[in-house]
C-alpha positions as CSV (number, residue, x, y, z in Angstrom):
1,X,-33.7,-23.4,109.1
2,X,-31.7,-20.9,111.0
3,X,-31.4,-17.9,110.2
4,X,-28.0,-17.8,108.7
5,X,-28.8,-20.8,106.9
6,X,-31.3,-18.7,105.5
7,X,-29.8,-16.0,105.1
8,X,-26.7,-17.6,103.2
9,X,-29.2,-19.2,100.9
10,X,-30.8,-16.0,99.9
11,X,-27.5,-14.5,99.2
12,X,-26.5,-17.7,97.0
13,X,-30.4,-17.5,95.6
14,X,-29.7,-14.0,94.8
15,X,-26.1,-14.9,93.3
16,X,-27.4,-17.3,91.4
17,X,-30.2,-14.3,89.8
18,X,-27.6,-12.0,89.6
19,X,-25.4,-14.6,87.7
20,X,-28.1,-15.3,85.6
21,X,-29.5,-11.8,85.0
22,X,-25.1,-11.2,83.8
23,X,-25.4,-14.0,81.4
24,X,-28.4,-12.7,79.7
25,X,-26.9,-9.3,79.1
26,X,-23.4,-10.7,78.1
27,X,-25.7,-12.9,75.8
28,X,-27.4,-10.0,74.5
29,X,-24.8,-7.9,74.7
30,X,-22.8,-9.9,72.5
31,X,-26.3,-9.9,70.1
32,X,-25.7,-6.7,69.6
33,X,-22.5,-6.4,69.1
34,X,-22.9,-9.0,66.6
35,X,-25.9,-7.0,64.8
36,X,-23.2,-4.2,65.0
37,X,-20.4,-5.7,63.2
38,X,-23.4,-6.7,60.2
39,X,-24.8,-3.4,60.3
40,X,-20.9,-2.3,59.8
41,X,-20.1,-4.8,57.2
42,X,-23.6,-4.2,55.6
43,X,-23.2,-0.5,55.4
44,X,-19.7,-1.1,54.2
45,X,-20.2,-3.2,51.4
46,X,-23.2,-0.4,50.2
47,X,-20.4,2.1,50.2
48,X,-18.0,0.2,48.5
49,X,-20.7,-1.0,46.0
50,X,-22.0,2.6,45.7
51,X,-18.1,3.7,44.9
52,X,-17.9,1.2,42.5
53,X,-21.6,1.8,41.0
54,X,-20.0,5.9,40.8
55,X,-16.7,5.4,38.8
56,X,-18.7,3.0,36.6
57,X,-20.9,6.1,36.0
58,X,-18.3,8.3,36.3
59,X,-16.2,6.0,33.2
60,X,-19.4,5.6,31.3
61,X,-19.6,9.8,31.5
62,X,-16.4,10.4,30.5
63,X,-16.8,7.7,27.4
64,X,-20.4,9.8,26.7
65,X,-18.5,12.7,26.4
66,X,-16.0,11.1,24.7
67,X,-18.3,9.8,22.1
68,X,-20.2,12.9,21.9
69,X,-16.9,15.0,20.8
70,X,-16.0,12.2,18.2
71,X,-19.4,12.6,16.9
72,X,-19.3,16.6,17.1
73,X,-15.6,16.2,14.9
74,X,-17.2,13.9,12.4
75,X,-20.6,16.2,12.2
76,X,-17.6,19.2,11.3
77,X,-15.8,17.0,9.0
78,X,-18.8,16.3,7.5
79,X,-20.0,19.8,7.1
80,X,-16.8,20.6,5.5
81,X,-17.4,18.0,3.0
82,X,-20.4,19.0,1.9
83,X,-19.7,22.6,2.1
84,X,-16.5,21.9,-0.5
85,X,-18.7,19.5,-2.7
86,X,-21.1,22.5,-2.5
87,X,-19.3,25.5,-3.6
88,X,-17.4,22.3,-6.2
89,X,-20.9,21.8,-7.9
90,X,-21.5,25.5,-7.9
91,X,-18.6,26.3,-9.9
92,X,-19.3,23.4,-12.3
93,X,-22.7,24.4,-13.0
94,X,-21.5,28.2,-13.5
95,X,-19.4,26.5,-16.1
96,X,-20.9,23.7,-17.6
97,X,-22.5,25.9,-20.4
98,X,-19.2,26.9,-21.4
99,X,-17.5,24.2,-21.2
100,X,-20.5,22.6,-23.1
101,X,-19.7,24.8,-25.8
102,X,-16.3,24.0,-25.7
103,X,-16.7,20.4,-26.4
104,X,-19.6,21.0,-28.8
105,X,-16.8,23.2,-31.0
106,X,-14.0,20.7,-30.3
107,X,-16.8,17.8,-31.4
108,X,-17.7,19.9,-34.8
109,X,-13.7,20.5,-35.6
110,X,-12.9,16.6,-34.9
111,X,-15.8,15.9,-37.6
112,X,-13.8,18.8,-39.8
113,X,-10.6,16.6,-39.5
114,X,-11.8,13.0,-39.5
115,X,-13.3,13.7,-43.4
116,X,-9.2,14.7,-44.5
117,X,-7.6,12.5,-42.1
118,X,-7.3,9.3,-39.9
119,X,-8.9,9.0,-36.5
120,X,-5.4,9.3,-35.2
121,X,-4.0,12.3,-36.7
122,X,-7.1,14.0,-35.6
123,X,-7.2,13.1,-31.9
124,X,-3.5,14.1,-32.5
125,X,-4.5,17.7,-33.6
126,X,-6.9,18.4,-31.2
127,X,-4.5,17.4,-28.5
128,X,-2.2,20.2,-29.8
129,X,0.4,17.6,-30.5
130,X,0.0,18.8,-34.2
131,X,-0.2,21.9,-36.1
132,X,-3.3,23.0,-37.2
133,X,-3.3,21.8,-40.6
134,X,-6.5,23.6,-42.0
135,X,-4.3,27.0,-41.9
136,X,-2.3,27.5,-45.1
137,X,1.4,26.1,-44.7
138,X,4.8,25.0,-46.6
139,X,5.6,21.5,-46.0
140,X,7.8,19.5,-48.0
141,X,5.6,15.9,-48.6
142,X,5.8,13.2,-50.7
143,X,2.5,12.7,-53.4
144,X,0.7,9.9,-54.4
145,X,-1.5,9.7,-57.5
146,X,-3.7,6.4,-58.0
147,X,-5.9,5.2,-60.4
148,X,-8.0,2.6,-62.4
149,X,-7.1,2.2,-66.3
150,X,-10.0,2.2,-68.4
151,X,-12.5,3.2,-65.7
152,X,-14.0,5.9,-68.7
153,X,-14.6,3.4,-71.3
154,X,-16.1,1.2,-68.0
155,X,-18.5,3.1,-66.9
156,X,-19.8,4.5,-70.3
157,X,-20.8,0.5,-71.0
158,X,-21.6,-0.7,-67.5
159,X,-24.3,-0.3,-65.4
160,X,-25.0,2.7,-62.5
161,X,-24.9,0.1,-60.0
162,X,-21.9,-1.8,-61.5
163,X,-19.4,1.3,-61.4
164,X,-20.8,2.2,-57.7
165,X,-20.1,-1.6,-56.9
166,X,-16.9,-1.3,-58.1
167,X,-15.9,1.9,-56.8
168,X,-16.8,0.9,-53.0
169,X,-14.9,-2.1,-53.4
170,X,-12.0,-0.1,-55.1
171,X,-12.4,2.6,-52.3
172,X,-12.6,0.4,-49.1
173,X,-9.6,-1.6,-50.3
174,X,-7.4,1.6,-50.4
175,X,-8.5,3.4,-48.1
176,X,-7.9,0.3,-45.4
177,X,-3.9,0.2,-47.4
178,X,-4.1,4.3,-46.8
179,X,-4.8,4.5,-43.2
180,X,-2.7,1.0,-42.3
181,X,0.3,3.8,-43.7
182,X,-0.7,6.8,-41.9
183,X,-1.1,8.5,-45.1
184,X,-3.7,11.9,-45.4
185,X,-6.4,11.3,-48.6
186,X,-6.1,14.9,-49.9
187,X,-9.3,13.7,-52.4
188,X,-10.4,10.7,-54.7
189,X,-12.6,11.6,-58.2
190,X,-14.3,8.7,-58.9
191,X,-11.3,6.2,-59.4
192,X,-8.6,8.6,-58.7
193,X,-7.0,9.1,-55.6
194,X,-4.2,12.0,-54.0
195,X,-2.4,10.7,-50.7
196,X,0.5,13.1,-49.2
197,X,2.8,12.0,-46.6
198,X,4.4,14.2,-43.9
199,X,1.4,16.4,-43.1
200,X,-0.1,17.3,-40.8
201,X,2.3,15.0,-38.7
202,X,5.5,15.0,-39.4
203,X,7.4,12.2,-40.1
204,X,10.8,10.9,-40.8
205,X,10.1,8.9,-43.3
206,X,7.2,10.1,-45.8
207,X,9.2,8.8,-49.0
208,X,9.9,5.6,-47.9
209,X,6.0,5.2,-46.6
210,X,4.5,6.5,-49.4
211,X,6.5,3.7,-51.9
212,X,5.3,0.9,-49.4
213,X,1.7,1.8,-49.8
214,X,1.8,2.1,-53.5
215,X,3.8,-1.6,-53.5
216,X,1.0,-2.7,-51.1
217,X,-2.2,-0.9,-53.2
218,X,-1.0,-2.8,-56.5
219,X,-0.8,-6.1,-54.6
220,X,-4.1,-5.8,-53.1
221,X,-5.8,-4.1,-56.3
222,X,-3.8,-7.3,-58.4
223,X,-6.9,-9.3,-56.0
224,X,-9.8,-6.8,-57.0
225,X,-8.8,-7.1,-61.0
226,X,-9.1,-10.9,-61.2
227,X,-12.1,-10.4,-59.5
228,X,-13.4,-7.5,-61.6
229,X,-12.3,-9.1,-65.1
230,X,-14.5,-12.2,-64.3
231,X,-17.5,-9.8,-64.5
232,X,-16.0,-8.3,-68.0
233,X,-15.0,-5.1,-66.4
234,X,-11.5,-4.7,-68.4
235,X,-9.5,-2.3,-65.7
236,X,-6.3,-1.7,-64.5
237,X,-4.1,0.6,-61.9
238,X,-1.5,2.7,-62.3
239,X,0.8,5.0,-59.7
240,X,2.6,7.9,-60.0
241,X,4.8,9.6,-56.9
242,X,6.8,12.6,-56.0
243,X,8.7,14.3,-53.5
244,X,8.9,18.1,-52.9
245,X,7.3,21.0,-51.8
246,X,3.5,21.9,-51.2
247,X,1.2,24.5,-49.8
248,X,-1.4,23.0,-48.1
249,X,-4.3,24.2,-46.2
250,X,-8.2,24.6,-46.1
251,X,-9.5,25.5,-49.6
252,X,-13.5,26.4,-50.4
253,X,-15.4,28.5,-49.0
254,X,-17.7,28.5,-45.7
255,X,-19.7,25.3,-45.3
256,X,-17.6,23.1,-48.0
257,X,-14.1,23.0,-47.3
258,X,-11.7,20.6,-49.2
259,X,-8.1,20.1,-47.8
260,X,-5.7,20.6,-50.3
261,X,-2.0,20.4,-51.8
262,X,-0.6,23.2,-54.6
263,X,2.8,22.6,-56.0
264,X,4.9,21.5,-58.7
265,X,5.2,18.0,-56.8
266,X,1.9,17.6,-56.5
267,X,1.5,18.4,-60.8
268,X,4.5,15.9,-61.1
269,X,2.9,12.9,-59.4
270,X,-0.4,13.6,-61.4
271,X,1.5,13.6,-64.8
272,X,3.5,10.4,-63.9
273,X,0.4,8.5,-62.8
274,X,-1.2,9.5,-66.3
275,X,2.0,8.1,-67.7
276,X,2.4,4.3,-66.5
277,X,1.1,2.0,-68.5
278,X,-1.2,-1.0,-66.3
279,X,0.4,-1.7,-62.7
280,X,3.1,0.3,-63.2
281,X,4.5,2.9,-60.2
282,X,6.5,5.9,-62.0
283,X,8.5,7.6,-59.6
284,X,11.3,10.9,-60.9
285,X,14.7,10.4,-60.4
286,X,14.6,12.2,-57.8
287,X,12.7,10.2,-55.3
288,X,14.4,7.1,-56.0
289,X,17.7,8.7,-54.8
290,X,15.7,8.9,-51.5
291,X,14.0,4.8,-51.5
292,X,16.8,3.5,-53.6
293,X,18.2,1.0,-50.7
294,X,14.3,0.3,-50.4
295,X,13.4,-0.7,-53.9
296,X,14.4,-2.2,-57.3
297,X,13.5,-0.3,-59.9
298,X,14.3,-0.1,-64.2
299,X,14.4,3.3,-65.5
300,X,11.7,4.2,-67.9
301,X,13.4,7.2,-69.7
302,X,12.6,10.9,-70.0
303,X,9.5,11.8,-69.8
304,X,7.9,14.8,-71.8
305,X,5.5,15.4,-69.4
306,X,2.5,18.5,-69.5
307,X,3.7,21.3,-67.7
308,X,7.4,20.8,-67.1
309,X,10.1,22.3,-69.8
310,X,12.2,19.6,-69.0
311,X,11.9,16.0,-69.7
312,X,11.3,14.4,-66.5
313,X,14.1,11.0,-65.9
314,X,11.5,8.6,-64.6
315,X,11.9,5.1,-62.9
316,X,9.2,2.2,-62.3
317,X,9.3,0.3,-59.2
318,X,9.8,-3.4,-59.8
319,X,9.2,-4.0,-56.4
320,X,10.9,-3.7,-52.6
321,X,13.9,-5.0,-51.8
322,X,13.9,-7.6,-49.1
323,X,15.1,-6.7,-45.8
């Protein structure tokens, strides 16, 4: 080979190196660059993951705080609520004892009222929608008298337990007629009875009341004699009423008081129920003026009654006139 032949070949042999030797670093050039570009996207995607990873903490701080300052406000709230229920039980136990006292006294006067009048008039007067009627007063009331005929001559022939058999029967039948009307049971004696009407409540009506439950006692007592007269017990009822003016207020003494009525009405409707003859109800002049439109009644004459100058003109009620 000559030389130029020779040497031409080395040159293309060392071309052909040199090509080759290019190729490899292009090759490993472009290795790198690719490592490059994942080592960019790599380190990349940890910051954007660590940005995301920090607002998340960042959020989940600011809702920590968040929570935390709710919590605080409700721990306050709280501490307020308990400080007011506090100082509220404080100042109930400073005054339980007298307020203890307070219902212990209003308990003791309710049991003072309930023996003179209904359950109602009572809760009425210790409201303070009522007077209090065990301090002496004026009132004009109407009075009703009520009793058996006969009940001496009974109970001298019957039995203890007979006269106390008919008394509670007697008793429970007009006291049921007496608080149905409102009426206040001033006392009862054994078969006698004293209702007023118009005190301690007022009323506008207390006339007109008391004839009803005197029309209403001689209906129901008209049951109890049938009854009575099949055992041999001979009785009978009679009823005297008035209208006018009473004082009224506590009488007795300390640890037995009575309620009571003092007038010249009150004397009238006792001396008119001593008058009428078996189920009769006297009533003066007077008082029918008052019920006339209520009732039909047949005058009975003048009455020379105990304790009144005067003949008194009395009436018997017949009965009520219908509506």
């Amino acid at each position: 080979m000559d030389p130029d032949t020779a040497g031409l070949r080395s040159s293309i042999e060392q071309l052909v190196t040199d090509l080759a030797a290019r190729q490899q670093l292009l090759d490993l050039l472009s290795r790198v660059e690719r490592a490059g570009q994942r080592a960019a996207f790599s380190v990349d995607r940890t910051r954007k993951e660590k940005e995301v990873q920090f607002r998340l903490l960042s959020k989940t701080t600011d809702d920590l705080r968040q929570a935390l300052a709710e919590t605080e406000e409700r721990v306050r709230e709280r501490t307020r609520e308990l400080s007011a229920a506090r100082d509220e039980l404080t100042e109930l136990n400073r005054t339980l004892e007298q307020r203890v006292a307070e219902q212990v006294s209003q308990l003791d006067r309710l049991g003072r009222l309930t023996r003179f009048f209904s359950p109602q008039l009572s809760e009425l007067i210790l409201a303070g929608d009522a007077e209090d009627p065990l301090k002496s007063h004026r009132r004009e009331v109407t009075v009703v008298f009520v009793d058996l005929r006969g009940f001496t001559a009974f109970a001298e022939t019957a039995e203890p337990e007979e006269v106390m058999g008919v008394l509670r029967e007697y008793h429970a039948a007009m006291g049921e007629i007496i608080l149905a009307h409102e009426g206040t049971l001033e006392r009862f004696t054994g078969d006698g009875m004293m209702i007023f009407f118009n005190d301690p409540v007022v009323i506008p009506d207390p006339h007109a009341r008391a004839v009803r439950m005197a029309v209403e006692m001689r209906q129901r007592v008209a049951g109890l004699l049938d009854s009575w007269r099949r055992r041999g017990f001979e009785l009978d009822f009679g009823v005297g009423i008035a209208h006018g003016y009473a004082t009224i207020g506590a009488i007795g003494f300390e640890g037995r008081w009575d309620y009571g009525a003092i007038g010249t009405v009150t004397n009238l409707a006792a001396r008119l129920c001593g008058e009428a003859r078996p189920g009769q109800i006297l009533i003066p002049r007077r008082l029918l003026s008052l019920v006339e439109e209520l009732v039909d009644a047949e005058p009975v004459g003048d009455l020379t009654l105990k304790g009144f100058t005067r003949p008194v003109p009395t009436f018997s009620v017949r009965a009520l006139r219908e509506a």
